[in-house]
C-alpha positions in Angstrom: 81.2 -63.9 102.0 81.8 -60.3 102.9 79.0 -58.5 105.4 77.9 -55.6 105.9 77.8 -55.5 109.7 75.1 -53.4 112.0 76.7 -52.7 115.3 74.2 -51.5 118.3 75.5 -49.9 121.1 74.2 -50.4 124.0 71.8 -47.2 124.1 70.7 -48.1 120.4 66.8 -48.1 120.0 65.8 -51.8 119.2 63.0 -50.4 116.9 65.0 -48.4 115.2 68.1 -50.6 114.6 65.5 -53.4 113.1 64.1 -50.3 111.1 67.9 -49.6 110.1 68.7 -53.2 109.1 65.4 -53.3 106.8 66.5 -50.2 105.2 69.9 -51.3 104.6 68.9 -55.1 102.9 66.9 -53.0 100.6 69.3 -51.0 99.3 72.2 -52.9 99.4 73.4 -56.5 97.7 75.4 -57.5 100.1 74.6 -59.7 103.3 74.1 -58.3 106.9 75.7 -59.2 110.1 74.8 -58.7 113.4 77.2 -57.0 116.1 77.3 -55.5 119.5 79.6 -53.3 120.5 80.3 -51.5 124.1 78.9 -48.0 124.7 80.9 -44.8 123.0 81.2 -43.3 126.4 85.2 -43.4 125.9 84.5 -40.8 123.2 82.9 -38.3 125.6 84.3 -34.6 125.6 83.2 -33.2 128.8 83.6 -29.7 127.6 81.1 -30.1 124.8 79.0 -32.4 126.6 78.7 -35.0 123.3 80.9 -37.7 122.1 83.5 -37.3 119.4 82.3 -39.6 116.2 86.4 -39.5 114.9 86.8 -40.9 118.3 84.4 -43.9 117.6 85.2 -44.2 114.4 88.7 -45.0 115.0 87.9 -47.7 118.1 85.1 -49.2 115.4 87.6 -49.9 112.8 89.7 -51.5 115.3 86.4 -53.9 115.9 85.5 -54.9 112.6 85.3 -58.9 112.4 87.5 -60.5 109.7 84.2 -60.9 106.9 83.3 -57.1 107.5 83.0 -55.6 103.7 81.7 -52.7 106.1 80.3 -51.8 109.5 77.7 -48.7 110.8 77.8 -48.5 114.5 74.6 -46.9 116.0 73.8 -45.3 119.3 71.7 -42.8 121.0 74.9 -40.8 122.1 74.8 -37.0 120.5 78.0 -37.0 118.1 80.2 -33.9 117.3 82.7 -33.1 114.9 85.5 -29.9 116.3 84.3 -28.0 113.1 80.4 -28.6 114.1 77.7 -28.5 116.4 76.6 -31.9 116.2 76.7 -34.6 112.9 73.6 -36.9 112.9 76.5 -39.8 112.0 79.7 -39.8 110.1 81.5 -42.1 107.3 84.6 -43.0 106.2 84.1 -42.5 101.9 84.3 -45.6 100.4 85.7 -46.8 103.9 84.9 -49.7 106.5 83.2 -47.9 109.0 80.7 -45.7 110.2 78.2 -44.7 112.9 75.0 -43.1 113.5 73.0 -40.7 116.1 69.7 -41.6 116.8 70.0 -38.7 119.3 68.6 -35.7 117.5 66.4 -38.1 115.4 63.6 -38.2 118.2 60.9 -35.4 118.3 61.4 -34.9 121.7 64.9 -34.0 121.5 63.3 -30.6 120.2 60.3 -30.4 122.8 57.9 -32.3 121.0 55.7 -35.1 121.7 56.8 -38.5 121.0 56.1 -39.6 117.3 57.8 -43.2 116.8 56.9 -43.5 113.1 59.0 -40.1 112.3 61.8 -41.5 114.2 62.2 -44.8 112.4 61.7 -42.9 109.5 64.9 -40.9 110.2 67.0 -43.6 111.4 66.4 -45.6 108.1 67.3 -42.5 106.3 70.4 -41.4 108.0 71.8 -45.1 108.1 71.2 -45.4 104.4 73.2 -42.2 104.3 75.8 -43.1 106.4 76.3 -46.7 104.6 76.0 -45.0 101.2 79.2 -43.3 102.1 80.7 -46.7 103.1 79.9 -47.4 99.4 81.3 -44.5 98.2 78.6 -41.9 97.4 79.1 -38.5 97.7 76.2 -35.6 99.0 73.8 -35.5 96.4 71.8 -32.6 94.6 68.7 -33.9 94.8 66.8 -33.1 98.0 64.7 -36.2 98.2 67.7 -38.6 97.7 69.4 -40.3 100.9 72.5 -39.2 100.0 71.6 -35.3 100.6 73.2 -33.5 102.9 71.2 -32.9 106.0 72.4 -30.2 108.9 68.8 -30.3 110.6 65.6 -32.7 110.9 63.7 -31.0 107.9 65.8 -32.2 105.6 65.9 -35.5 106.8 62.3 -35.3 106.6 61.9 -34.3 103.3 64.9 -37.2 102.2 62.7 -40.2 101.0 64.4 -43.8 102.6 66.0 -44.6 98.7 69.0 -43.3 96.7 68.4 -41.5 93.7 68.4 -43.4 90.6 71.7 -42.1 89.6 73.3 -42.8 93.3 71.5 -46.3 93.4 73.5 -46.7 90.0 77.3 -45.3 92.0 77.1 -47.8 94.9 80.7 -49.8 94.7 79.9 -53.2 95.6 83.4 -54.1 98.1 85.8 -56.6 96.9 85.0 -60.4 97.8 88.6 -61.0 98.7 89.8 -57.9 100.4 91.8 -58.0 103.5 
């Protein structure tokens, strides 16, 4: 049986990664696996001060066990792209990997008092996200879906932890037998 595989780092949130893995049973019909994985501190760019997520992506795919259908990496390192600031995670489309930021999720990141329901909130969200991608959803129109694009914390906020009926209905299950 193929999995989909949660990796922690380990920076990852325990709270949030069980919040992550609750998300992702719901939404998805495929079994979960458990994984830890060493820090993405190779990934670091000491120019930009954050960690390259192309860079972890490439060292996750290299870790996938042999029943991965997928794997979402998460960790409380701040991710870049070159072409961006910062990404709150990154996806392969319709790939086998992916990883998420809890990073700029927390309200303190932005000088405001700690609020651990908001946070959980957002890690759900963006790992739905993430692993919708894995599935092979696209950004979505519709602001409260999981799959809309979100370039700050409002939006996340205003996302609800779902997919949109018609991105619920796009979700390619992965083969049983694939390599």
């Amino acid at each position: 049986m193929r999995r989909l595989y949660v990796a922690t780092t380990p920076s990852a949130d325990s709270a949030a990664v069980e919040a992550i893995r609750d998300s992702l049973a719901g939404a998805f019909d495929v079994p979960l696996g458990a994984l830890e994985v060493p820090e993405v501190d190779y990934a670091f760019d000491a120019v930009r001060q954050q960690f390259a997520s192309t860079t972890v992506l490439e060292s996750l795919s290299r870790a996938c066990p042999p029943d991965a259908a997928k794997l979402l990496a998460v960790t409380a390192r701040d991710l870049f792209i070159p072409v961006l600031t910062f990404v709150f995670g990154q996806a392969q489309l319709n790939g086998r990997v992916a990883v998420v930021s809890l990073a700029r999720l927390r309200q303190e990141f932005y000088g405001l008092p700690p609020d651990p329901a908001i946070f959980l909130h957002r890690a759900a969200k963006e790992a739905l996200h993430e692993t919708g991608h894995l599935f092979g959803l696209v950004h979505c129109h519709d602001p409260a879906c999981a799959m809309s694009l979100s370039t700050g914390v409002r939006q996340i906020d205003r996302k609800q932890a779902a997919f949109c009926k018609p991105c619920a209905g796009r979700i390619r299950r992965p083969a049983e037998h694939s390599t």
